[in-house]
Structures are given as structure tokens and as C-alpha cells.
PAKELO-286099 format. One record per atom (N, C-alpha, C): residue in three letters; residue number from 1; x, y, z; atom name. Coordinates in Angstrom, 1 decimal. Example, Ala and Ser with C-alpha at 12.3 -4.5 7.8 and 13.67 -1.06 7.14 Angstrom:
2
 residu num     c1     c2     c3 atome
    ALA   1   13.2   -5.7    7.8     N
    ALA   1   12.3   -4.5    7.8    CA
    ALA   1   13.2   -3.3    7.8     C
    SER   2   12.8   -2.2    7.1     N
    SER   2   13.7   -1.1    7.1    CA
    SER   2   12.9    0.0    7.9     C
This chain:
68
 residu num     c1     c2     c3 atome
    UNK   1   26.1   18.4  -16.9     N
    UNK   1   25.9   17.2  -16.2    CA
    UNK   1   25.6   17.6  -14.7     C
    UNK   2   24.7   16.9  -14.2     N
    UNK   2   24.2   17.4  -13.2    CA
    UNK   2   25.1   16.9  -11.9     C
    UNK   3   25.4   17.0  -10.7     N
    UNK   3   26.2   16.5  -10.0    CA
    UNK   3   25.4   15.6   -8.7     C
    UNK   4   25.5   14.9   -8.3     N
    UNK   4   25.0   14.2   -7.4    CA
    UNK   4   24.9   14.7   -6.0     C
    UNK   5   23.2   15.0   -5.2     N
    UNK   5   24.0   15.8   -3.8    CA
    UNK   5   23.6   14.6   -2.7     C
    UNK   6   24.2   14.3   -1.7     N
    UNK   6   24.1   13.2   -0.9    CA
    UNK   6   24.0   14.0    0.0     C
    UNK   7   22.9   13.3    1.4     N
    UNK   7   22.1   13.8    2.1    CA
    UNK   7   23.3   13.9    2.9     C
    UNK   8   22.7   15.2    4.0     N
    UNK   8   23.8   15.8    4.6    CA
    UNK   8   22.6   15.9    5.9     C
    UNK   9   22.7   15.7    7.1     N
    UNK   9   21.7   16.0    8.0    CA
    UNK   9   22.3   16.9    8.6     C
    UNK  10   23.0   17.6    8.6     N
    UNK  10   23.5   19.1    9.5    CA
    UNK  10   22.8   20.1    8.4     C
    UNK  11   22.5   20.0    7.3     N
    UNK  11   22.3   21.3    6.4    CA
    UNK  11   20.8   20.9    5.9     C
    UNK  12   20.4   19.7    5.8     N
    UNK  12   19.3   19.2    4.7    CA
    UNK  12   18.3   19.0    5.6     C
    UNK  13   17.0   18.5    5.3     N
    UNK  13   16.1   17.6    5.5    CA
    UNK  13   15.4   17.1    4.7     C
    UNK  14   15.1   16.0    5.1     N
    UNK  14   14.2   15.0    4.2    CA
    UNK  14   13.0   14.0    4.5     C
    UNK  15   12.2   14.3    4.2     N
    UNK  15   10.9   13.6    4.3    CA
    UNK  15   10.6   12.3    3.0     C
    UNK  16   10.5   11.4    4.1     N
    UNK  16   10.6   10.1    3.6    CA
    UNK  16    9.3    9.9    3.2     C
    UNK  17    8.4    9.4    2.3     N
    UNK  17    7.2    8.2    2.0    CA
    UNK  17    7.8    6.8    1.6     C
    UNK  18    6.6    6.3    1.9     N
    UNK  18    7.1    4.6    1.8    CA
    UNK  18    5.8    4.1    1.1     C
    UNK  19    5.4    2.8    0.0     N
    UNK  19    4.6    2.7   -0.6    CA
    UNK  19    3.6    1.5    0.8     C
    UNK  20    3.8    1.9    2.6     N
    UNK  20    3.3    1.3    2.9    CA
    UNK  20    2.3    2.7    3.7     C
    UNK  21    2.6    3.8    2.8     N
    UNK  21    1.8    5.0    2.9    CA
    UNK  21    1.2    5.1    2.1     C
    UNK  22    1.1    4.7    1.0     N
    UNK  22    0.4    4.6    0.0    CA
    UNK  22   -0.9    3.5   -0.3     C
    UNK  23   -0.2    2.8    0.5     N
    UNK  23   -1.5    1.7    0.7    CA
    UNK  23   -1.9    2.2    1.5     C
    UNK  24   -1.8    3.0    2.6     N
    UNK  24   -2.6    3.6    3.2    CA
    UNK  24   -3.8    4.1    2.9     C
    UNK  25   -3.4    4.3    1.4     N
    UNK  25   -4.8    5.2    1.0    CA
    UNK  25   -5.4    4.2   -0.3     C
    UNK  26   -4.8    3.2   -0.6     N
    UNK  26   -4.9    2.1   -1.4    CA
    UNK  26   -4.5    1.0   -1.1     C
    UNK  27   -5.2    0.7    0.2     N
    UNK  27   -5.0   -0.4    0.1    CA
    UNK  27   -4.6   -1.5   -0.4     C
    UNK  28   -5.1   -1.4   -2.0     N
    UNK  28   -6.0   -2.3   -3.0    CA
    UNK  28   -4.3   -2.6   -3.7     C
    UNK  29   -3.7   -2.0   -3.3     N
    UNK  29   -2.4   -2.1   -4.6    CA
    UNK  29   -1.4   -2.8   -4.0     C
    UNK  30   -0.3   -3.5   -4.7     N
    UNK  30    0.6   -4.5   -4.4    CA
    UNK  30    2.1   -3.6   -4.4     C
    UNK  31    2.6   -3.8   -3.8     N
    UNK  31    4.0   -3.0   -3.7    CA
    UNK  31    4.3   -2.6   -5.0     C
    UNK  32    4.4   -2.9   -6.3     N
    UNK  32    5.1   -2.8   -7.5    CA
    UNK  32    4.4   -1.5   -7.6     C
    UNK  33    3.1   -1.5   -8.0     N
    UNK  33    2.1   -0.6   -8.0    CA
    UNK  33    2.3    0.9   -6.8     C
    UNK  34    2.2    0.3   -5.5     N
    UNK  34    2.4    1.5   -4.9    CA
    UNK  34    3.9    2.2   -5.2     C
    UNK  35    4.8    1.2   -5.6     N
    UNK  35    5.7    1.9   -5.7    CA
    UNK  35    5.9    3.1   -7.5     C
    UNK  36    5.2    2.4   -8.3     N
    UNK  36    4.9    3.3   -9.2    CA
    UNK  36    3.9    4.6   -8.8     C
    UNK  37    3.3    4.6   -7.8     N
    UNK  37    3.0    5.7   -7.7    CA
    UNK  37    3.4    6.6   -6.9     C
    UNK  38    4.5    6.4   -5.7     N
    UNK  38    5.8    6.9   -5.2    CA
    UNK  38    7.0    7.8   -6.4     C
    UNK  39    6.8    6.8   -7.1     N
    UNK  39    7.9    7.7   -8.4    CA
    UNK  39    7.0    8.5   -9.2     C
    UNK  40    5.7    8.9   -9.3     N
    UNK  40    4.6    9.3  -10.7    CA
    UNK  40    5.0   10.7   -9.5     C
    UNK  41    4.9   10.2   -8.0     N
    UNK  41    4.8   11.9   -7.4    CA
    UNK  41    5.7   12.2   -7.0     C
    UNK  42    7.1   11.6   -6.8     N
    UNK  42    8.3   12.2   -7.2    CA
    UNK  42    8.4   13.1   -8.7     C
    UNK  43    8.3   12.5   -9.6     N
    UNK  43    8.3   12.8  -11.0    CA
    UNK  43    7.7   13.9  -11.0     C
    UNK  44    6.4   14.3  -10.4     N
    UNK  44    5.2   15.5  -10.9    CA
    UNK  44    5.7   16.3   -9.8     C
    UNK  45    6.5   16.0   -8.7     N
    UNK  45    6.4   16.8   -7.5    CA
    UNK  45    6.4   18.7   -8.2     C
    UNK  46    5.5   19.0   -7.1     N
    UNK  46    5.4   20.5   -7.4    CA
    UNK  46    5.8   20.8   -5.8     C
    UNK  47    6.8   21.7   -5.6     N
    UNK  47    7.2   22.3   -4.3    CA
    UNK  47    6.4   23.5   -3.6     C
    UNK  48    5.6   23.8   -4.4     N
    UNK  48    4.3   24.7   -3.5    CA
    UNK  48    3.5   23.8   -3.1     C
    UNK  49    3.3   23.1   -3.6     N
    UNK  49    2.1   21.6   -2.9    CA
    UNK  49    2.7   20.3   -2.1     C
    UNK  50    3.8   20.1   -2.6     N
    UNK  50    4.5   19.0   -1.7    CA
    UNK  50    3.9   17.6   -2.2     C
    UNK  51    4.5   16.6   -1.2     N
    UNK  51    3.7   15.2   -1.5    CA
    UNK  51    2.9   15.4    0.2     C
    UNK  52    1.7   14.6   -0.3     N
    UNK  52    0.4   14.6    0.9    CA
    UNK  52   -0.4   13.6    0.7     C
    UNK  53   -0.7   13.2    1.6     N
    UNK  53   -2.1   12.1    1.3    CA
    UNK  53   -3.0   12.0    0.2     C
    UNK  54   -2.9   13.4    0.0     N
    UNK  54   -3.7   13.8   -1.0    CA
    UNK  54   -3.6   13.5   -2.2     C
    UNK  55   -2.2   14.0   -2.5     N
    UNK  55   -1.5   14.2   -4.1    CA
    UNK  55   -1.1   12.4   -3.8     C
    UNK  56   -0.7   11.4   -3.0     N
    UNK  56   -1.0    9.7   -3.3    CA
    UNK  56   -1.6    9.4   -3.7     C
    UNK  57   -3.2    9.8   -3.2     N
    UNK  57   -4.8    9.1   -3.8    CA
    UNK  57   -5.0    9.8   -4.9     C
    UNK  58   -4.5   10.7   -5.1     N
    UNK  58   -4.2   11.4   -6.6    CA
    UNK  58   -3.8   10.6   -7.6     C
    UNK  59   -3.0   10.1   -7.7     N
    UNK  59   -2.1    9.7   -8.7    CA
    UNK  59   -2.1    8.0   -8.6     C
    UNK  60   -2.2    7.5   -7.2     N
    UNK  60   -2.4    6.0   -6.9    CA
    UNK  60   -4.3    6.2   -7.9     C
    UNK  61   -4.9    7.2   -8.0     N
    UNK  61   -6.5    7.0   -8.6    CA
    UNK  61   -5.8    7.0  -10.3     C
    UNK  62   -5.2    8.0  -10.7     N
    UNK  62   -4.8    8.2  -11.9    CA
    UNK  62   -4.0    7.4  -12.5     C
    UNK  63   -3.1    6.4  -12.0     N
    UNK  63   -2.4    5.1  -12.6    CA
    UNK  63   -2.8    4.2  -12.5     C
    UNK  64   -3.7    3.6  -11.5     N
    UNK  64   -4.6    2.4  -11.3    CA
    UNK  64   -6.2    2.8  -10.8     C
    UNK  65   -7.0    3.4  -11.8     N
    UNK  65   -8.2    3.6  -11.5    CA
    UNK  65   -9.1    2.4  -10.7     C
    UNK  66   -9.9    2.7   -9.5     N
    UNK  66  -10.4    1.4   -9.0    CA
    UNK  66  -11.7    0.8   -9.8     C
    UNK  67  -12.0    0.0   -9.7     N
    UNK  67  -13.0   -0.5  -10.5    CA
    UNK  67  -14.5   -0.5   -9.3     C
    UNK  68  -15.5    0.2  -10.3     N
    UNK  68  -16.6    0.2   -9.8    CA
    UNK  68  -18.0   -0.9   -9.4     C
């Protein structure tokens, strides 16, 4: 079982996103939406690449394709 670690700001850091970053780059999406693609790049996070602007329009493109 895995144990729970709660944020410690003397030892940790943490970099927050919010899905009103996400609209940033998608406008087009409604909170429910940005917020599923907040957890798709939690989920996939890879720690050599991080979460970026980039890897949002990533994945906000790959769960809700825009219509042309």
C-alpha cells in the first residue's frame, strides 16, 4: 500500500496548473473538459519532459480534437 505524502514546503516543491491554463491554450473547452486534460497529463506525466504548454495542447488536441 502506498502511503500518502503531504506537501511539506521546507523539503518539497510544487508546481501548480490550473485548467484556466489550459484554456489558455484552448480556449474552446469548458472547465469539465480542461479539467480532464489536467488529469490525462498528470496520468502520462513523464519527469524528463514535465507538464508545459506544450504537453496541454498535446493532450487538450488528443481528447477533444478541434473541429475543422
Amino acid at each position: 500500500m502506498l502511503e500518502k505524502v503531504m506537501y511539506d514546503p521546507n523539503c518539497q516543491i510544487a508546481i501548480l496548473w490550473s485548467i484556466f491554463d489550459v484554456q489558455t491554450v484552448r480556449p474552446d473547452l469548458s472547465n469539465k473538459k480542461a479539467y480532464a486534460v489536467l488529469k490525462k497529463a498528470e496520468k502520462m506525466h513523464d519527469s524528463d519532459q514535465g507538464i508545459n504548454w506544450d504537453i496541454l495542447k498535446i493532450w487538450a488536441d488528443e481528447l477533444f480534437p478541434q473541429k475543422k
